[in-house]
C-alpha positions, -999 to +999 in steps of 0.1 A: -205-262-609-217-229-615-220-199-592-247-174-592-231-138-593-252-108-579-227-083-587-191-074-600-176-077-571-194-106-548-210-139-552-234-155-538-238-181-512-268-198-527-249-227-538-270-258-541-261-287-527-276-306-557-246-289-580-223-314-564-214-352-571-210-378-550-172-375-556-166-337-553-189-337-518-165-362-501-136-341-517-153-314-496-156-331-469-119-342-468-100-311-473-126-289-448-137-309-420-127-341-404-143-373-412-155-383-380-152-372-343-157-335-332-144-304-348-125-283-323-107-296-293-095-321-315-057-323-308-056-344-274-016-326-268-013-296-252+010-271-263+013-289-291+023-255-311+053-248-283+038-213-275+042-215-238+077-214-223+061-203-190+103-213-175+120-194-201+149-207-220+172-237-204+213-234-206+230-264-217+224-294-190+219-329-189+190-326-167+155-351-170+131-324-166+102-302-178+132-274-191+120-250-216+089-258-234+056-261-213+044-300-214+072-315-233+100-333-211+137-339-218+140-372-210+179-378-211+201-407-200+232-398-214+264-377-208+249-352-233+236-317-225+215-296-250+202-262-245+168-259-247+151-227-262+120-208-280+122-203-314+111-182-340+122-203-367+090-218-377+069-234-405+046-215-422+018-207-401+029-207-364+049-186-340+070-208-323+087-237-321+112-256-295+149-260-303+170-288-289+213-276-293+235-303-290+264-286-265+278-315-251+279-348-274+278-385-269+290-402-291+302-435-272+264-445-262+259-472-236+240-499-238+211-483-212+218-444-228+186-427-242+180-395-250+144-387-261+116-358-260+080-366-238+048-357-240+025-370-214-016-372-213-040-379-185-060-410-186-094-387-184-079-370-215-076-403-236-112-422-228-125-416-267-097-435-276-119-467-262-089-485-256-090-521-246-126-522-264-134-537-289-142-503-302-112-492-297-096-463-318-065-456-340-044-429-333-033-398-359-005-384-348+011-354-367+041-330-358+067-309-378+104-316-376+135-295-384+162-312-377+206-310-387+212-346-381+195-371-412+181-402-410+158-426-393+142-417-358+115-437-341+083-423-327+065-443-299+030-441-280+033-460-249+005-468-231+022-462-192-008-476-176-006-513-193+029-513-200+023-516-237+039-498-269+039-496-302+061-477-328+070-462-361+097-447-378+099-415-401+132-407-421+142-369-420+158-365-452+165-330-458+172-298-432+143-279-436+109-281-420+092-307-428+052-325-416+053-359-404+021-378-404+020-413-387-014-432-382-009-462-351-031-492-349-062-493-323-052-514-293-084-532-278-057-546-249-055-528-214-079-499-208-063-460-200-075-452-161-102-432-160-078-405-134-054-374-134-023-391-134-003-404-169-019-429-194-003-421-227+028-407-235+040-400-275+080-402-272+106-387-294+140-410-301+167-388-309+195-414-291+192-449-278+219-473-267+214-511-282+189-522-249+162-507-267+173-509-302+187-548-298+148-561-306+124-566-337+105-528-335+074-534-325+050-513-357+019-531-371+003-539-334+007-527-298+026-552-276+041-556-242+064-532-237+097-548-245+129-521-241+148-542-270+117-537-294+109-496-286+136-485-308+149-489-349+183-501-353+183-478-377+176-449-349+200-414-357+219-408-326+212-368-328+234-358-298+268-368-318+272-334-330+275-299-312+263-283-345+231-308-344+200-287-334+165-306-334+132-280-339+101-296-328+065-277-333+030-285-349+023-317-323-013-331-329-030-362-321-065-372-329-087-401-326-090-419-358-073-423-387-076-387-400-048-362-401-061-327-400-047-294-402-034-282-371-058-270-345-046-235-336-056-222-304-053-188-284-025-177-263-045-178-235-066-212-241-034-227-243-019-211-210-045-222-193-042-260-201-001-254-193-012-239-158-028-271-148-001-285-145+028-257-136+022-221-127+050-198-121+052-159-113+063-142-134+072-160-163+112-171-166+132-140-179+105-115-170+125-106-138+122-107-101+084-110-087+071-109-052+037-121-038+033-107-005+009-117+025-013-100+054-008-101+091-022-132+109-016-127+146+021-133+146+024-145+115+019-134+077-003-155+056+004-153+018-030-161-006-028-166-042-056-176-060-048-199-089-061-193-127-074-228-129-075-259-113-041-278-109-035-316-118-027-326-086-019-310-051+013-289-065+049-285-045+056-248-039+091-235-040+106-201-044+139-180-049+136-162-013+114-155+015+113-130+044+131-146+072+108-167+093+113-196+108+111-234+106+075-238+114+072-215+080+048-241+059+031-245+028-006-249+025-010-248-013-040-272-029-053-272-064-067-241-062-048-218-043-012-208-032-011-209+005+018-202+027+022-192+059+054-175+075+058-176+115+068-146+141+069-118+110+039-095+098+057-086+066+061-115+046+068-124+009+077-149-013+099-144-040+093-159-080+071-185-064+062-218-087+043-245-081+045-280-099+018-307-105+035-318-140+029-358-150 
């Protein structure tokens, strides 16, 4: 294929479309674009490139919760604690990554212990996915992995709506950051709600006791979601070790059976999407914040308008408040902080958050 040059130092655009074959077009197409579906807003996770830590950095706890990283839960049954963290230790290409530290291990794990790492979608997210069609999609699912401790460790989508599952295994074989590419089956079983609340959740094993691990995985097909079949036998336990660390960043799934290059989006896109579901002020390690409220008769009533529309009707809570009294009351919706603080004119409220999460 020849280019036409117009001078020493820049070449022209006029490439004909004709100088291509067949092959070298679909080549093309394959490396640039994806092959079917739309071309941004392809990655259906949010946060997927562990930006947002809107809560800052989590000390070593064996807490269930939503602890460092904005949209991915530590989901732990176990007498381990990890620290949870922000890290600049990255693959090429990205900023920031989440680190798991193993502080506390377990390494006599029950037959009901898990310890594994959430991400959870809305059903009105998930729809091109035409579940429970028969159109229904496959799912490409892509993420990079640094991890201390070796081996075999099972990735899951479960389908929370129909009770259904299906899961694959990768083997981490080296330290070093690696990309993980995993293509599951189309399930034209159980449609995802059409709602605001959780459909489809991608789970990370990094510990399981033998009531999920005691089964025949279930891989080639989504089935009823069985515990003994969610997990390999085969599955690392990752929290034996207070020198194990687990680095997760690079999380992307797309409809079809096409694993692209990692959408990249803004700083702010991204915040945004976090914010639907938590908001907090100011961000954790920022310091102390105050919001402060106008004069209402007797009372002070604090307004806040939101940057974007929550999830859900959010729970407010707060460090510290000017002392009111017990008729003090929250009025908060999906729009707007709203609280109101009775027989003062002066009122505040401290590093206020508010939580709609799945």
């Amino acid at each position: 294929m020849a280019l036409n040059t117009v001078s020493s130092d820049r070449l022209s655009t006029n490439v004909k479309n004709t100088n291509f074959t067949a092959a070298e077009k679909q080549d093309l197409t394959n490396d640039i674009l994806p092959l079917s579906g739309q071309l941004g807003t392809r990655n259906k996770v949010i946060n997927g490139g562990m930006m947002i830590h809107q809560r800052g950095d989590a000390s070593a706890t064996n807490s269930s919760d939503y602890l460092s990283s904005d949209r991915f839960l530590t989901n732990n049954n176990s007498s381990a604690q990890v620290a949870v963290t922000k890290s600049t230790d990255t693959p090429d290409g990205f900023s920031a990554s989440t680190k798991w530290d193993c502080t506390t291990v377990d390494t006599n794990v029950a037959a009901g212990d898990y310890f594994l790492i959430q991400h959870r979608m809305e059903g009105q997210n998930v729809q091109d996915f035409e579940k429970g069609t028969s159109s229904a999609k496959q799912y490409a699912l892509s993420f990079y992995i640094k991890a201390t401790k070796t081996g075999v460790y099972t990735i899951e989508l479960e389908d929370t709506d129909n009770q259904r599952a299906c899961s694959k295994t990768i083997t981490v074989s080296d330290n070093n950051w690696n990309r993980y590419s995993l293509i599951f089956p189309a399930d034209t079983t159980g449609a995802f709600n059409n709602d605001a609340n959780s459909s489809l959740t991608i789970n990370f094993w990094l510990m399981a006791g033998s009531s999920f691990t005691s089964g025949t995985l279930q891989t080639s097909a989504w089935g009823a979601r069985t515990s003994a079949n969610r997990v390999s036998s085969s599955n690392v336990n990752a929290l034996d070790n207070t020198s194990n660390d687990f680095l997760l960043t690079g999380v992307q799934l797309e409809v079809g059976s096409v694993v692209t290059e990692f959408e990249h989006r803004s700083f702010t896109d991204e915040l945004l999407r976090c914010q639907r579901y938590y908001w907090q002020y100011p961000f954790g390690g920022e310091g102390d914040k105050f919001i402060y409220g106008g004069a209402y008769a007797t009372s002070t009533m604090i307004h806040y308008s939101l940057p974007t529309k929550m999830r859900a009707t959010p729970t407010l809570t707060f460090t510290e408040k000017r002392a009111g009294s017990s008729s003090d009351a929250s009025y908060s919706d999906q729009y707007l902080l709203q609280y109101q603080q009775v027989g003062v004119n002066n009122g505040y409220l401290k590093n206020p958050k508010l939580n709609a999460e799945l």
